[in-house]
C-alpha positions in Angstrom: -27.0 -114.4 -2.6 -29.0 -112.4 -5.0 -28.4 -108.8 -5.9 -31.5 -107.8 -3.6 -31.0 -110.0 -0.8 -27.6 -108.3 -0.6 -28.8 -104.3 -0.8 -31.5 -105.6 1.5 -29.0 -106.4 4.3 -27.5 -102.6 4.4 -31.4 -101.1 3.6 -30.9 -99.1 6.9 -28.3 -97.2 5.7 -30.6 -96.5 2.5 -33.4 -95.0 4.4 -30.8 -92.7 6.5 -29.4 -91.5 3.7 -32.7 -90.7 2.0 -33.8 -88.8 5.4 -30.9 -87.1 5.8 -31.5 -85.8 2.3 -34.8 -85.3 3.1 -34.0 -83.3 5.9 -31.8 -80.8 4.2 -33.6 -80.4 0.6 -31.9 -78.4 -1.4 -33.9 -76.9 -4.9 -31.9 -76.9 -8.4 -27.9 -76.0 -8.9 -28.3 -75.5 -5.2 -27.4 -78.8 -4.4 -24.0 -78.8 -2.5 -24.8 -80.0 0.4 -26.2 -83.2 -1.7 -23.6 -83.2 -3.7 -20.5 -83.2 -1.4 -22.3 -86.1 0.6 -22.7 -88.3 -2.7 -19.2 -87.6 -4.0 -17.5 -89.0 -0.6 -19.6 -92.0 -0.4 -18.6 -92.8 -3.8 -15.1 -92.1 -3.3 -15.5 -94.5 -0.2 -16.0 -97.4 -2.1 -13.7 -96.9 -4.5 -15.3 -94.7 -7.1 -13.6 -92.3 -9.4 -15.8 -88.9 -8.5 -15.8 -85.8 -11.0 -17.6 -83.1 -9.3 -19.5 -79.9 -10.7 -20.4 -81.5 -14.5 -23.5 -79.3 -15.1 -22.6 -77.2 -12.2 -23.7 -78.9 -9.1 -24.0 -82.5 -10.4 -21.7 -85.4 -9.7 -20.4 -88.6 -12.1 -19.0 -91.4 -10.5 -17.1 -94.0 -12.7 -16.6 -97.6 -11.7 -14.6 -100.4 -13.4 -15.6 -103.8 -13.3 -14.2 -106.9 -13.7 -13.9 -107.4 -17.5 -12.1 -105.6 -20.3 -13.3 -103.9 -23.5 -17.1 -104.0 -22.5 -20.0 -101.9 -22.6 -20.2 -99.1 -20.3 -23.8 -98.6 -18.7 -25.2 -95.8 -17.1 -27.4 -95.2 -14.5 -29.3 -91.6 -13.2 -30.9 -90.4 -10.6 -32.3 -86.6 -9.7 -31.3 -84.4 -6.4 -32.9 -81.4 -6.1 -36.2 -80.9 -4.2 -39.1 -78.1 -4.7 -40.1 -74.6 -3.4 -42.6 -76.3 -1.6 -43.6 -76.1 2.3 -43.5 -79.3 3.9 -46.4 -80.4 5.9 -46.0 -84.6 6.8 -45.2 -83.7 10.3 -42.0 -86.5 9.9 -39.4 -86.6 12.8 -37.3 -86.3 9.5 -38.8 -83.3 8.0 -37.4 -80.3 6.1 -35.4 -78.3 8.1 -35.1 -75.8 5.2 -38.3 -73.4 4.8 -40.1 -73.4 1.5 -38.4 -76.5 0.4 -39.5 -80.1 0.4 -38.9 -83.2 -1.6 -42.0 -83.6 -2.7 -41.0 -85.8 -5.9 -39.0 -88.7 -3.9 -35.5 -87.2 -5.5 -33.8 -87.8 -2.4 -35.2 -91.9 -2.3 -33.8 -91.7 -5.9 -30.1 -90.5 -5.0 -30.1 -93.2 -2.1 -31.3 -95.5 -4.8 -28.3 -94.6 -7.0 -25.6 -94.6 -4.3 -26.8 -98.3 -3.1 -26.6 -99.9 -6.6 -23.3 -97.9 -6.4 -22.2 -99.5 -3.0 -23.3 -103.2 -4.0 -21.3 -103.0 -7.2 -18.4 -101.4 -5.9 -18.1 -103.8 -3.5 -19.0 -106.6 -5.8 -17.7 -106.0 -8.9 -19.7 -108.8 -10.5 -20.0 -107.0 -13.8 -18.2 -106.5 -17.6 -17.1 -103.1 -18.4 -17.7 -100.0 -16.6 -20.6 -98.2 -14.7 -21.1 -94.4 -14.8 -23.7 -93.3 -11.9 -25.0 -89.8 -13.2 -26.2 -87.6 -9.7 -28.2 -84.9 -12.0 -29.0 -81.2 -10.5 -32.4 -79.5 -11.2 -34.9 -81.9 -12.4 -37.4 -79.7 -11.7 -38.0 -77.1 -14.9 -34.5 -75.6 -14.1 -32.6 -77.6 -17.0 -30.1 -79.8 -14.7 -30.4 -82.7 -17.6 -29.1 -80.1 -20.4 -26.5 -78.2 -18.0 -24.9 -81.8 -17.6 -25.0 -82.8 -21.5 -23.7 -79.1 -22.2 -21.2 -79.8 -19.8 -19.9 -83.0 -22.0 -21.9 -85.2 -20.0 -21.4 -88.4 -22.7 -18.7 -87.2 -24.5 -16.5 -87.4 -21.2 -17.9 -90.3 -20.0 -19.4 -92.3 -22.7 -22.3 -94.5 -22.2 -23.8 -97.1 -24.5 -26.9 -97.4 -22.7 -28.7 -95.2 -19.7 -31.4 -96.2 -17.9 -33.6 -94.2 -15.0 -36.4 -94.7 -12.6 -38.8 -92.6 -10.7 -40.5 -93.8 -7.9 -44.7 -93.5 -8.1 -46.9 -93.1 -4.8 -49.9 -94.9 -6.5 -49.4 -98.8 -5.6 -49.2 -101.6 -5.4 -45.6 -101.7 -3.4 -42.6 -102.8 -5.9 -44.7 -102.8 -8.8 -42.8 -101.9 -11.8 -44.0 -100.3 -15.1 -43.0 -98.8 -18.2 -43.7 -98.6 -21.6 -41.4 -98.5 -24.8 -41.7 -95.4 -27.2 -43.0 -91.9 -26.1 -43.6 -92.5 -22.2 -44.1 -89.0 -21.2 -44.9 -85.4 -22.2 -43.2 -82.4 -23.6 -43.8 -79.3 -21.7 -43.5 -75.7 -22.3 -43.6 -72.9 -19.1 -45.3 -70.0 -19.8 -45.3 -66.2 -18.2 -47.7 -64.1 -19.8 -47.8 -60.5 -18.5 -50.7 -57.9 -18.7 -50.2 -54.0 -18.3 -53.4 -52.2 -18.3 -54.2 -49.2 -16.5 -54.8 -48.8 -12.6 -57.5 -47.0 -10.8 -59.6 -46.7 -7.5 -61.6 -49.6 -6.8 -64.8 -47.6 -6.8 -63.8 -46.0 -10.2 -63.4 -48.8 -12.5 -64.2 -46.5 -15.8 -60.7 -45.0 -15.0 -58.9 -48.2 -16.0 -58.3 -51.2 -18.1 -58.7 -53.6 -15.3 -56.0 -56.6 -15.6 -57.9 -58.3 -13.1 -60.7 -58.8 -15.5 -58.2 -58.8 -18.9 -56.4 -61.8 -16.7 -59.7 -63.7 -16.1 -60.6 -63.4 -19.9 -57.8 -64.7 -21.0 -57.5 -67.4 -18.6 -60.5 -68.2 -19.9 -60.1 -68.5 -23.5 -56.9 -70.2 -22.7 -59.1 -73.3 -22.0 -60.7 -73.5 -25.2 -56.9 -74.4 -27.1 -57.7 -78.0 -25.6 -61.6 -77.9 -26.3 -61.7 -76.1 -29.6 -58.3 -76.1 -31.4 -56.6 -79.2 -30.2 -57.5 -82.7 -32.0 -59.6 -84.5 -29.7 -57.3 -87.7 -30.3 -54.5 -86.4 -29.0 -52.9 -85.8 -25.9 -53.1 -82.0 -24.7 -52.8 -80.1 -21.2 -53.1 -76.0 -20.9 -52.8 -75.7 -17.0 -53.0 -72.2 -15.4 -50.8 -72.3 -11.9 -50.0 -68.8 -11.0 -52.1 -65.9 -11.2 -50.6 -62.4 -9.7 -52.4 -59.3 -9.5 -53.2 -56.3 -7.1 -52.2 -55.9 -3.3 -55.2 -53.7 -1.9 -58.8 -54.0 -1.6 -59.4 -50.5 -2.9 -57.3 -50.4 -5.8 -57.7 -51.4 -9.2 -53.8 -52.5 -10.2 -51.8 -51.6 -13.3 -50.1 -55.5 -14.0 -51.2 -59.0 -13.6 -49.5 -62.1 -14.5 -50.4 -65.5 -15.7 -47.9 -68.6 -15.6 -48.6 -72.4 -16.2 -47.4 -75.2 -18.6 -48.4 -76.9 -21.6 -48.0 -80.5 -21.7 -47.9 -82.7 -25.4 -46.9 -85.8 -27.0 -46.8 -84.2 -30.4 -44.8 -81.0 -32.1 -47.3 -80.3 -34.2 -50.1 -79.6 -31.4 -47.1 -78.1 -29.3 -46.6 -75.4 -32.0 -50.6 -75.0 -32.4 -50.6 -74.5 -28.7 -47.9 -71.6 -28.8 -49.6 -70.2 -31.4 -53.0 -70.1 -29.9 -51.8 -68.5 -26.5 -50.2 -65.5 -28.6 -53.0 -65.1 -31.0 -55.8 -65.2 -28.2 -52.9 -62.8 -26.0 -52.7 -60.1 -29.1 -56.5 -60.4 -29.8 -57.2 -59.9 -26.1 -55.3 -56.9 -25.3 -56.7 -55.0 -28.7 -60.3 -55.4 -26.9 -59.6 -53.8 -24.0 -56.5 -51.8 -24.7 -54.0 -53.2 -22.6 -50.6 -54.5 -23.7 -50.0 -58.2 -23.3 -46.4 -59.7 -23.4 -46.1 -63.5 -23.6 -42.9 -65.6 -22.9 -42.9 -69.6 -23.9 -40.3 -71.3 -23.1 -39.0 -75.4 -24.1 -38.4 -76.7 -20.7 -39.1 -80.7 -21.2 -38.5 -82.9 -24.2 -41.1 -85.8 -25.3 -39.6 -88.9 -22.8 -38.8 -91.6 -26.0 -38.0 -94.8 -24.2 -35.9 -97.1 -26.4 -37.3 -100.6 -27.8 -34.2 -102.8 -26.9 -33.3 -101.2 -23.7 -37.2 -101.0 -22.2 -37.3 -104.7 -23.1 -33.8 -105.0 -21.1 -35.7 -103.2 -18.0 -38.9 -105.7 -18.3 -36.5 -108.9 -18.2 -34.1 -107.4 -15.1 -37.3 -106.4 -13.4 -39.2 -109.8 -13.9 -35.7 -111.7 -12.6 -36.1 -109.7 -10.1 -39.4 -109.2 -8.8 -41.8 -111.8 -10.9 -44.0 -111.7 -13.5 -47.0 -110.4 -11.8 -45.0 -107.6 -10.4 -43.8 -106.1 -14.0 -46.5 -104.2 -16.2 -45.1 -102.9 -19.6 -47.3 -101.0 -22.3 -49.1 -98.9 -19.6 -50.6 -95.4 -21.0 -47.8 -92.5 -21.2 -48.0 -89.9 -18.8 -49.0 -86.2 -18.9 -45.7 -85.7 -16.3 -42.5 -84.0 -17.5 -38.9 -85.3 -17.0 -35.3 -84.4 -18.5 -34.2 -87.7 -18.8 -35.5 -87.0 -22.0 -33.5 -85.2 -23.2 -30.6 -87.7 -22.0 -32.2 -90.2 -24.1 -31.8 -88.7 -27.0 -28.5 -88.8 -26.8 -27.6 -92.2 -25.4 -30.2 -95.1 -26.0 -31.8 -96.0 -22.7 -34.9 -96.4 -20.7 -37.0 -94.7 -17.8 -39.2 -96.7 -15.9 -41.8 -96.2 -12.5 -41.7 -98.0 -9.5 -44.7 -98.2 -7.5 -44.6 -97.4 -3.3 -47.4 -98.1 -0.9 -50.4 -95.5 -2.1 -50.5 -91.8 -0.5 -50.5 -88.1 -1.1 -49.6 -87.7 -4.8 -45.7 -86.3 -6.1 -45.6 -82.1 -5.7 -47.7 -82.6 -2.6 -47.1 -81.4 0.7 -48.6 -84.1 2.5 -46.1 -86.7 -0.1 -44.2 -89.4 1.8 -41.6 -92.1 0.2 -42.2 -95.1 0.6 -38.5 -96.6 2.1 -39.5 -100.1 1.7 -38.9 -99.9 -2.3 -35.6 -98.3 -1.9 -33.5 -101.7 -1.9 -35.7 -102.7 -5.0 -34.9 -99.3 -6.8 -30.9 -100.3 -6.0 -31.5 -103.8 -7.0 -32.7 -102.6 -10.5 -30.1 -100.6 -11.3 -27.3 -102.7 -10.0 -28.7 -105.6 -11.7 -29.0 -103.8 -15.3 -25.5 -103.0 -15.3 -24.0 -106.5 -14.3 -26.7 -107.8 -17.3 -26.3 -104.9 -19.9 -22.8 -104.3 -19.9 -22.0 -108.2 -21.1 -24.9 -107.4 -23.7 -23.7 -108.3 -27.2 
């Protein structure tokens, strides 16, 4: 019986774990709840559990059958989003404002069935460390966990990843060796003018209007200053001003992301919000205070072990259904930053095409949970006999 045919035959108890999750979403270093459900399942099987490493995330430790082998690790994200749910599922968020809208709870019932199959197996060399990682999502989870000792406590000689991707075809798998996806920066950039009646505007410095310019000229960092053959994104995603018709408010506020492959257009980028910030509030006399912040690392997928993720993925799902070398993606994750300290890989596996991740309207596809266990399971029994 092969690895999948095996998950396959407990794939119910996949998709009620994953809607359980998704019925009690809980954002970043919130995740309690989550977390106190994974650590008993683990210990269930037979898994040595260490609880709080990065403050609300969970390692489980397994032994397998050999001696002094590799050890290989394997991660998956918990937390969901502020973000108001809106599929109309029987299994919907029960919690207000949050969703997962990223398929972080089809990862952690990924995680805890490659966890099951080799517990209960134990058809692998060496030892298997399944990393349960709080606040994905811009909050830093990845970091808290390696500041937290993450490898130093339980070493891994390889780590690998996945993240599921609602664009088709079902069980596809891709990847792509090298930088795979974007650095990103959060910005907050906040405006004090001068408020005034609405039908006086002489009276003030209108942020309104100081917000709209520089929103504006914002946009030409990619169009004007950026090289055109490389990769940039400047994205605008909160603007925050006034509260009345009639009144011309003192503050506004800008916040959004920038998104690059390369440090050198990341520092041009910083530079070019501040610059266009300072010479934006001297024309209209406001004061403009702007806060950039390193949230996401360039995603550097290893040679060896992306090439170790094509072959388990071909064993496991043919030829036709692999795709390496596909273009790197504008998307954030903090698996990066994991990667840079333990050689690994990150790859994407395809569901049935709908709404897109960060969506309302998103919905997981459970048919490629078993795969997503598969994977995993299988690069541990394979990798951790790897000379």
């Amino acid at each position: 019986m092969t690895v999948l045919d095996r998950i396959s035959g407990f794939a119910d108890d996949l998709v009620a774990w994953r809607h359980d999750f998704h019925t009690h979403p809980e954002i970043g270093f919130e995740e309690e709840r989550t977390a106190a459900i994974v650590a008993e399942k683990l210990a269930s099987w037979g898994v040595a559990v260490h609880r709080g490493v990065g403050r609300t995330g969970v390692v489980g430790v397994l032994e397998g059958k050999g001696g002094n082998y590799r050890r290989i690790g394997l991660r998956a994200d918990m937390d969901a989003l502020p973000i108001e749910e809106a599929t109309g599922l029987p299994y919907a968020s029960t919690a207000p404002g949050k969703m997962h809208a990223c398929g972080h709870d089809g990862h952690t019932a990924m995680l805890l069935g490659a966890a099951r199959y080799l517990a209960e197996t134990r058809a692998f060399d060496g030892t298997a460390v399944f990393i349960f990682q709080p606040a994905e999502e811009g909050l830093g989870g990845a970091r808290a966990m390696l500041a937290d000792g993450l490898f130093q406590r339980f070493p891994c000689d390889e780590v690998y990843g996945l993240h599921n991707w609602p664009n088709g075809p079902r069980g596809k798998v891709t990847m792509r060796a090298g930088a795979a996806m974007a650095a990103a920066d959060f910005f907050d950039i906040r405006i004090k003018g001068q408020g005034a009646h609405g039908a006086h505007p002489d009276q003030s410095r209108d942020p309104a209007v100081i917000a709209m310019t520089l929103g504006q000229a914002m946009q030409t960092i990619v169009s004007r200053n950026a090289d055109p053959l490389k990769a940039m994104v400047v994205s605008i995603t909160q603007i925050h001003t006034g509260s009345a018709y009639n009144v011309i408010p003192d503050t506004a506020h800008l916040a959004g992301t920038i998104r690059t492959f390369d440090g050198a257009m990341r520092e041009l980028a910083r530079t070019r919000v501040r610059e266009l910030a300072a010479g934006i509030a001297a024309a209209f006399g406001a004061t403009i205070e702007v806060d950039i912040r390193d949230i996401f690392s360039v995603l550097h997928n290893h040679d060896a072990q992306t090439a170790a993720a094509e072959e388990t993925a071909v064993e496991l799902f043919g030829r036709d259904n692999v795709e390496t070398g596909v273009a790197p993606k504008m998307g954030s994750e903090d698996f990066a930053d994991m990667l840079q300290a333990v050689p690994g890989a990150y790859v994407w596996l395809a569901g049935t095409p709908g709404p897109a991740l960060h969506n309302p309207s998103y919905c997981f596809d459970d048919a490629i949970l078993p795969l997503g266990a598969a994977l995993l399971a299988r690069l541990v029994e394979k990798r951790s006999a790897a000379a």
